[in-house]
N, C-alpha and C positions, 0 to 999 in steps of 0.2 A: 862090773857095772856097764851097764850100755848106754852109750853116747848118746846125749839126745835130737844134736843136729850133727850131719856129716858137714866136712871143712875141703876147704877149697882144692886142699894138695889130694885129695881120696877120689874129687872129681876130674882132677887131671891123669888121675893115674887111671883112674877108669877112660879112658877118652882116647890114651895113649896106647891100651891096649883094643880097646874095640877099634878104633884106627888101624894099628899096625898086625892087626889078628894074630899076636904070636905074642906070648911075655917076654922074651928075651931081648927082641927088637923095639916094646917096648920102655923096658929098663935100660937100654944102651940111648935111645933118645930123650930121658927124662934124667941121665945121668948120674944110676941109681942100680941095686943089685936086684936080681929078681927076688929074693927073698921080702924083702920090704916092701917090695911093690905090688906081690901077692897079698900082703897081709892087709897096705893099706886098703885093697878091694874088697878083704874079706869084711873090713872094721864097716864097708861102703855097705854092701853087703848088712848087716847087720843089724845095721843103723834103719835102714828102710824097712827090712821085715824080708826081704826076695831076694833069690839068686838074679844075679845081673848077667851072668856067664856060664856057656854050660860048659863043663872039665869033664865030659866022658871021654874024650879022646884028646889028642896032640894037636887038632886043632881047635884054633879059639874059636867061638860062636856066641855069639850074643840070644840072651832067651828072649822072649816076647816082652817082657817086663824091661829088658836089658834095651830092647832095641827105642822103646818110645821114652824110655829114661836119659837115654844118648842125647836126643834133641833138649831137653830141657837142662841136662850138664852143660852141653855149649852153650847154650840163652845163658846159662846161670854164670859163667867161666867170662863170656864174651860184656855180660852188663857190669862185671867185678871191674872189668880194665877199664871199662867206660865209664865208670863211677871212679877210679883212681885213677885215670887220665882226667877227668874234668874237676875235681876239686884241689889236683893241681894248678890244672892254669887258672882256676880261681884265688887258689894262694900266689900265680906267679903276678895276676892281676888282666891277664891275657883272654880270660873268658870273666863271667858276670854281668852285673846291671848296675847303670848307672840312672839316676833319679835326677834329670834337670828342669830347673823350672826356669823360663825364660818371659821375659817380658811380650808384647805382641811386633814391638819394632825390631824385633831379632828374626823374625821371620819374613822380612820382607829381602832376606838378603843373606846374611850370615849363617842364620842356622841350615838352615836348606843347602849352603855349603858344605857346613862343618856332616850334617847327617848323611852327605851324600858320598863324602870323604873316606867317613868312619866306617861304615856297610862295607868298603872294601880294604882299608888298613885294619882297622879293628873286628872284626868279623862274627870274635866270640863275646863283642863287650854289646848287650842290650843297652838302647838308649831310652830311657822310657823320661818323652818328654811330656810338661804341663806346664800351659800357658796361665802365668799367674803374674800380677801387681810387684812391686818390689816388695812392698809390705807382706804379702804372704809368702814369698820366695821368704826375706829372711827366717822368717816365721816358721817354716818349713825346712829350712836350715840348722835353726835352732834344734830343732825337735826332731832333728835327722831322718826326717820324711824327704829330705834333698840332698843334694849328695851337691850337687853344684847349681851356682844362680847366673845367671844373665841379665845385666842388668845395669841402670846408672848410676853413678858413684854421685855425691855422699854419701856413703851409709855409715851411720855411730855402733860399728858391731869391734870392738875391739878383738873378737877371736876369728874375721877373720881372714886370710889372706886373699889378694886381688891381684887377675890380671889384665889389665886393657888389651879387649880382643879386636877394637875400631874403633876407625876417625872418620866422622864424617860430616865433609862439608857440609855449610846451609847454604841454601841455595831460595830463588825466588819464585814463586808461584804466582800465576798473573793470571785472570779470567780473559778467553780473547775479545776484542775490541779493547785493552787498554792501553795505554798509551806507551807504557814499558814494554810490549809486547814486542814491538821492533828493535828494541835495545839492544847493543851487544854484551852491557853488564851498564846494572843500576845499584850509583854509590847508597848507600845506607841512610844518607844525609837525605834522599830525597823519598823515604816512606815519613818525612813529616807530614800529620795530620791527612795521611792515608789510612781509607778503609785497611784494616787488617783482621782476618780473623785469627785470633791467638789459641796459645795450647790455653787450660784451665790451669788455675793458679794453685789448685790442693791435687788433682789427681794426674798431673801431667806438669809436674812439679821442675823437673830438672828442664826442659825446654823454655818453660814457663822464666824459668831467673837465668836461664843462659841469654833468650832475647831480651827482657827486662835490662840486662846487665848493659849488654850489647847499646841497645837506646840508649839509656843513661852516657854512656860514654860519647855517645855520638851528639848526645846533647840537644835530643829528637823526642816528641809524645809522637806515636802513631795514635791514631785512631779507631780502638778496639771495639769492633763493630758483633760481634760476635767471641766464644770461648768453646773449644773443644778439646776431650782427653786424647782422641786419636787421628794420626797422620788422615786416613784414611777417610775420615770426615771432614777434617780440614778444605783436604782438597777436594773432595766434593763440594763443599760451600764455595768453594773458589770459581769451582766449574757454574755453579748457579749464580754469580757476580754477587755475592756477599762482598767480597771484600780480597785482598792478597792477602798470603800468607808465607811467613818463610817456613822451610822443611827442609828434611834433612837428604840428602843426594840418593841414601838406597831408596827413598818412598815413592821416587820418580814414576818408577814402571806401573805405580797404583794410580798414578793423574788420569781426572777422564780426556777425552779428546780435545775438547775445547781448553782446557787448561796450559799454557807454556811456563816454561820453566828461563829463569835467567840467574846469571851470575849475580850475587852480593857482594859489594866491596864494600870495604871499611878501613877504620886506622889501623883492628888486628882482624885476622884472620878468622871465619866464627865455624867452630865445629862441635862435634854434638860425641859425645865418645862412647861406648858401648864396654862393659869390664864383666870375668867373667870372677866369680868368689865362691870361696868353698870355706868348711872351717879348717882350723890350722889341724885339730885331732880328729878329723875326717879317716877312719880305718879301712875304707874300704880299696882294697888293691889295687883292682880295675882304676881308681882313680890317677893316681899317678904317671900312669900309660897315657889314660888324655890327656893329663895336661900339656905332657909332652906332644900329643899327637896336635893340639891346639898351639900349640907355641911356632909348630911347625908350618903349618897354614897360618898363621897369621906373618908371619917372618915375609911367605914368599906372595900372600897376595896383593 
């Protein structure tokens, strides 16, 4: 019966001899008698339809068929390893793609870290990021379109595990000409019945009830002059004298010119936390390596 495809050990054996032009040197390199190592060439041989080698004499020679069959043995021999080199370190977790979906306040600071970290620790892990809502991060998580989320805690996902990847202060934003603008820090106690433009109460949710929270305790109504989802409009409005606004210390570098930045005091401390969540039967290998690779940059910055 004739073989219908030749196997990888009949392209090494052919390879080792047109190489070493002599059977004997290459049976002593493949660790193998000559008699097998003829046979596997003849089975090679065979298998294609054409002599690979011409046997009129004592030395080897490769036929016309044999010599342009050489080059695509090696592409065939050379893609094998390269195919079983790389879906190893996809099972070690060392090559592959991870799926994160991050919020947009991740990018003013953190991710551009962590991506820029990763490209050189992590080399063979793709990061394929998209900027998305908490709501469709988890969403996406769910239905393992995501692999990991960025994003602010509460979330009601019982499956699944979090780790807070920042802290970060709030801080005050002032339009220039106002009167804080000179300040070396302004208590909290004195944004009563200040213009303030605030985060929106449904789609910028977690900021929204961290300052809310914040007044309350200080036992303060500011003057909600205005409502936006993003840092980055915020202080825009700010630069246009809308109103102050508090933010969070990575948004800084987005203030336009006219805008200054001051220290908020209070009775506690107000910071804004950033956490990174995955599910708990998340299988994908690569992931375990970032998290680690994440724990590590977070530790020392």
């Amino acid at each position: 019966m004739i073989p219908c495809m030749f196997e990888l050990s009949q392209l090494r054996c052919f390879i080792a001899v047109a190489e070493e032009g002599h059977f004997g040197r290459a049976a002593l390199r493949l660790h193998m008698t000559q008699p097998p190592l003829s046979r596997q060439i003849q089975i090679l041989e065979t298998t294609l339809g054409v002599s690979l080698i011409n046997r009129s004499n004592r030395v080897v020679s490769l036929t016309p068929a044999g010599r342009s069959f050489l080059n695509d043995a090696r592409r065939i021999i050379k893609l094998s390893e390269e195919a079983r080199l790389s879906v190893r370190r996809i099972a070690s977790g060392t090559a592959g793609a991870l799926a994160i979906g991050f919020i947009p306040a991740t990018s003013y600071e953190l991710l551009p870290r962590l991506v820029s970290a990763a490209a050189v620790e992590l080399p063979g892990i793709e990061l394929v990021l998209k900027e998305l809502v908490t709501a469709d991060q988890l969403d996406g998580l769910s239905t393992r379109r995501l692999d990991v989320g960025i994003l602010r805690l509460p979330v009601d996902q019982d499956r699944l595990e979090t780790l807070r990847v920042s802290r970060d202060p709030m801080l005050l934003a002032v339009p220039e000409g106002h009167p804080f603008e000179t300040e070396a820090e302004v208590p909290i106690e004195r944004l009563q019945g200040q213009a303030l433009v605030m985060y929106a109460p449904v789609e910028s949710r977690y900021h929204h009830d961290l300052l809310s929270a914040a007044f309350r305790r200080a036992g303060i109504l500011p003057n909600f002059v205005q409502y936006a989802r993003e840092t980055h409009t915020i202080l825009a409005l700010v630069g246009a004298g809308v109103g102050l606004a508090v933010v969070p210390e990575s948004s800084v570098r987005l203030r336009p010119p006219n805008v200054h930045i001051r220290p908020l005091v209070g009775p506690t401390r107000l910071v804004s936390e950033l956490s990174m969540v995955w599910l708990r039967d998340n299988d994908n290998p690569a992931l375990p390596l970032f998290q680690q690779f994440v724990r590590r940059h977070i530790a020392t910055a």
